[in-house]
C-alpha positions in Angstrom: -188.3 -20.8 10.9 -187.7 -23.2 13.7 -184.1 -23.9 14.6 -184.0 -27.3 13.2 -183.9 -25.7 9.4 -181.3 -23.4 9.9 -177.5 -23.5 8.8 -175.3 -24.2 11.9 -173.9 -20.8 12.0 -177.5 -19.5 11.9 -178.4 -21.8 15.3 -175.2 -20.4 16.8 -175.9 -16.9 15.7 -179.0 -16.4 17.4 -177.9 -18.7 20.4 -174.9 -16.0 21.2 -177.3 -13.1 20.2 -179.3 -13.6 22.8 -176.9 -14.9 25.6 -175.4 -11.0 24.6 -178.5 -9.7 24.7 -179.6 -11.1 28.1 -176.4 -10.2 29.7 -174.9 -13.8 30.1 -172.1 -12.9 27.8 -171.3 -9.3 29.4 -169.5 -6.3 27.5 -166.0 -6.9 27.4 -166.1 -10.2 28.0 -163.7 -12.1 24.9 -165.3 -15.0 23.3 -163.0 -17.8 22.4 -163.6 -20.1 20.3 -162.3 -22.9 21.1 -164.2 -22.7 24.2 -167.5 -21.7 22.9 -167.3 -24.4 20.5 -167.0 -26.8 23.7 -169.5 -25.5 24.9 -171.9 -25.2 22.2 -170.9 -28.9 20.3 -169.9 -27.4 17.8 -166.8 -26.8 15.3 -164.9 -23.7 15.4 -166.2 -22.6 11.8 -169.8 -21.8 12.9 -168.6 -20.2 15.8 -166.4 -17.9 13.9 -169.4 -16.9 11.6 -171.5 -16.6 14.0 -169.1 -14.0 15.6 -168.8 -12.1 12.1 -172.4 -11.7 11.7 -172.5 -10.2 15.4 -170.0 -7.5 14.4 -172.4 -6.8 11.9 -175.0 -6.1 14.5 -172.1 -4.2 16.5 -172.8 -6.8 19.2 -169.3 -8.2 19.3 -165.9 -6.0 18.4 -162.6 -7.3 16.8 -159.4 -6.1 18.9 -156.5 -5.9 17.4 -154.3 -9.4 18.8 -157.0 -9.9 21.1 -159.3 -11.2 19.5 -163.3 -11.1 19.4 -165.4 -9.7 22.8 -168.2 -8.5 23.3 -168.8 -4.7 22.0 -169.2 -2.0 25.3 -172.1 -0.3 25.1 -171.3 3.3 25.1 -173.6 6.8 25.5 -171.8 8.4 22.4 -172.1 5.2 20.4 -176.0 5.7 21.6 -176.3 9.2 20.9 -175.2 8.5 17.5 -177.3 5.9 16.5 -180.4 7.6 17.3 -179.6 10.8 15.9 -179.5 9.0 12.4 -182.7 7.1 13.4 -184.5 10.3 14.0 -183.6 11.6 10.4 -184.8 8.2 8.6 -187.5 8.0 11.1 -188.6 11.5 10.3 -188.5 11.4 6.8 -189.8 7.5 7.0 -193.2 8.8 8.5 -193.4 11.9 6.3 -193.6 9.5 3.2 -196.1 7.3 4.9 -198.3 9.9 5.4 -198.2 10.6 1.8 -197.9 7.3 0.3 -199.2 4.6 2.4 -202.6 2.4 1.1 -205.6 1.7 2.6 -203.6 -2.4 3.2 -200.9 -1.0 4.5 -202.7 1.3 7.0 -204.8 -1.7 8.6 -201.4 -3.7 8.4 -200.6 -0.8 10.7 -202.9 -1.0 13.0 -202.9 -4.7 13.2 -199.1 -4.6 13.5 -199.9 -2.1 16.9 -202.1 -4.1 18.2 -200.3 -7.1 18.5 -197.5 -5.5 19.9 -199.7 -4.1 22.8 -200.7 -8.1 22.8 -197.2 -9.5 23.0 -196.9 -7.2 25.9 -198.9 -9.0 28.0 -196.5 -12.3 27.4 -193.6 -10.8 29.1 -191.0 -12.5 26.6 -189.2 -9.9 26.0 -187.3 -11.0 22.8 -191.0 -11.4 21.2 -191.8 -8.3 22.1 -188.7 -6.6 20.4 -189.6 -8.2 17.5 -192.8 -7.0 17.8 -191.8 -4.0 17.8 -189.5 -4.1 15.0 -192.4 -5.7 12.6 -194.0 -2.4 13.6 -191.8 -0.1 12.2 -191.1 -2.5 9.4 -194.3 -1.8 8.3 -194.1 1.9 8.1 -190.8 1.3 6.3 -192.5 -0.1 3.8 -194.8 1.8 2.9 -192.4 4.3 1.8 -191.8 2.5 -1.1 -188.3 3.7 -1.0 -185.8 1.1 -1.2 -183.1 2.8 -0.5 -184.5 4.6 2.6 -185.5 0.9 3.8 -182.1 -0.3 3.5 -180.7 2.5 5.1 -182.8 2.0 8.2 -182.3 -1.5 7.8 -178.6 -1.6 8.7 -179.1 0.8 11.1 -182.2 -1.3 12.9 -178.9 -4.0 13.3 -176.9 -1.7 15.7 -179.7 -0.5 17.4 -181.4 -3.7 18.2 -178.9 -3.8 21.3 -180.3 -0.9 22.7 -184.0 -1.3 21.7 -183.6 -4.4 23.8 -182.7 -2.5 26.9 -185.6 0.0 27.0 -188.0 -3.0 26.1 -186.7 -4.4 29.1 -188.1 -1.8 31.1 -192.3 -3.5 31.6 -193.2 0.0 33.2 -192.2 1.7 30.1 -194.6 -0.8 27.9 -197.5 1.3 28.6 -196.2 4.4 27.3 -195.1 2.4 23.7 -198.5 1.0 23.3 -200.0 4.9 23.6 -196.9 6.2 21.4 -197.3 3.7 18.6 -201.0 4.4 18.7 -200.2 8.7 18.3 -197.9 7.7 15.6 -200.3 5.0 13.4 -203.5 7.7 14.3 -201.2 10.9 12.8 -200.4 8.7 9.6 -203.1 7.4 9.7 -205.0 11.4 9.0 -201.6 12.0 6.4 -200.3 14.5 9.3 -197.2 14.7 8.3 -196.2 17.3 10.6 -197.9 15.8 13.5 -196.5 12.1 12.6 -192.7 13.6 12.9 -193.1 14.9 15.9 -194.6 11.9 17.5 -191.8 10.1 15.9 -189.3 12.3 17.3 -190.6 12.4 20.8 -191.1 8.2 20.5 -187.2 8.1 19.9 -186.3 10.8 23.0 -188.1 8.8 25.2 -186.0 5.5 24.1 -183.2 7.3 24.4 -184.1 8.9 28.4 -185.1 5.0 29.2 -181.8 3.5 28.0 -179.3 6.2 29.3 -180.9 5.5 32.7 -181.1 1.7 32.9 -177.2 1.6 31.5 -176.4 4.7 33.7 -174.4 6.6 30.4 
């Protein structure tokens, strides 16, 4: 949806996102409102949802007569995250090798391939996303809600850190292959095979990001 469409707090949302994302608003660093509002033309009450919604993501954290800044990113926090991933992921892929259509399966494949497309375009927020619709798709094809939900929430705090390894252009090669092994192994209902290339897909994520933030 372009910009012009969205509620204000939507436009300022996003903007802040990816001023956090790209490192222009470092970790730690407090955001005030009354100055971001300057700075953005805006009125303080977009600004301060926009700032709720990124606590949501576990972008920005709330201190105690301090006030909002933005969240530190932290190896335990890291750890964390992607040892629940694994889980959903695991079980995500085991129910898409047992449930997922013929539709589904060329969504896919068509969802991989773009991603090795976007690639190419070195915009690295499309590429995330990219990468996000690819997963979405496997989600889906769970056909369990609740699972989707559950990852869904979770996909919000690790977004951050799926960011930081897309970063990395040398590492695109190696996703493209991974997300291939993964589609191929649901693709022949291996369920076995499919959770391991899922786990491995998520170690390697984690190797790339503990070494770019140096946790």
């Amino acid at each position: 949806m372009d910009d012009a469409f969205l509620p204000l707090r939507d436009v300022v949302f996003k903007k802040l996102r990816q001023e956090i994302l790209l490192g222009k608003l470092l970790p730690g660093e407090r955001l005030m409102e009354i100055h971001l509002a300057q700075r953005l033309g805006v009125s303080r009450t977009p600004i301060r949802e926009a700032i709720r919604k990124l606590e949501l993501e576990g972008l920005v954290t709330m201190i105690p007569r301090r006030g909002a800044e933005v969240a530190q990113i932290s190896g335990k926090d890291l750890k964390d995250v992607l040892e629940v991933r694994t889980s959903l992921e695991r079980l995500a892929v085991r129910l898409a090798c047992e449930r997922i259509t013929d539709e589904q399966l060329s969504e896919l494949h068509e969802a991989c391939e773009h991603f090795a497309a976007v690639t190419r375009t070195k915009d690295m927020t499309a590429i995330t996303q990219a990468d996000v619709e690819l997963h979405d798709v496997i989600f889906r094809s769970t056909g369990n809600r609740k699972l989707e939900q559950m990852i869904s929430n979770l996909s919000e705090q690790m977004y951050r850190y799926r960011f930081e390894y897309i970063k990395d252009a040398s590492y695109h090669t190696l996703l493209i292959e991974e997300h291939e092994r993964i589609y191929q192994s649901i693709a022949s209902r291996d369920c076995e095979r499919a959770e391991q290339e899922i786990s491995d897909h998520i170690t390697n994520q984690l190797s790339t990001i503990k070494e770019h933030l140096n946790l």
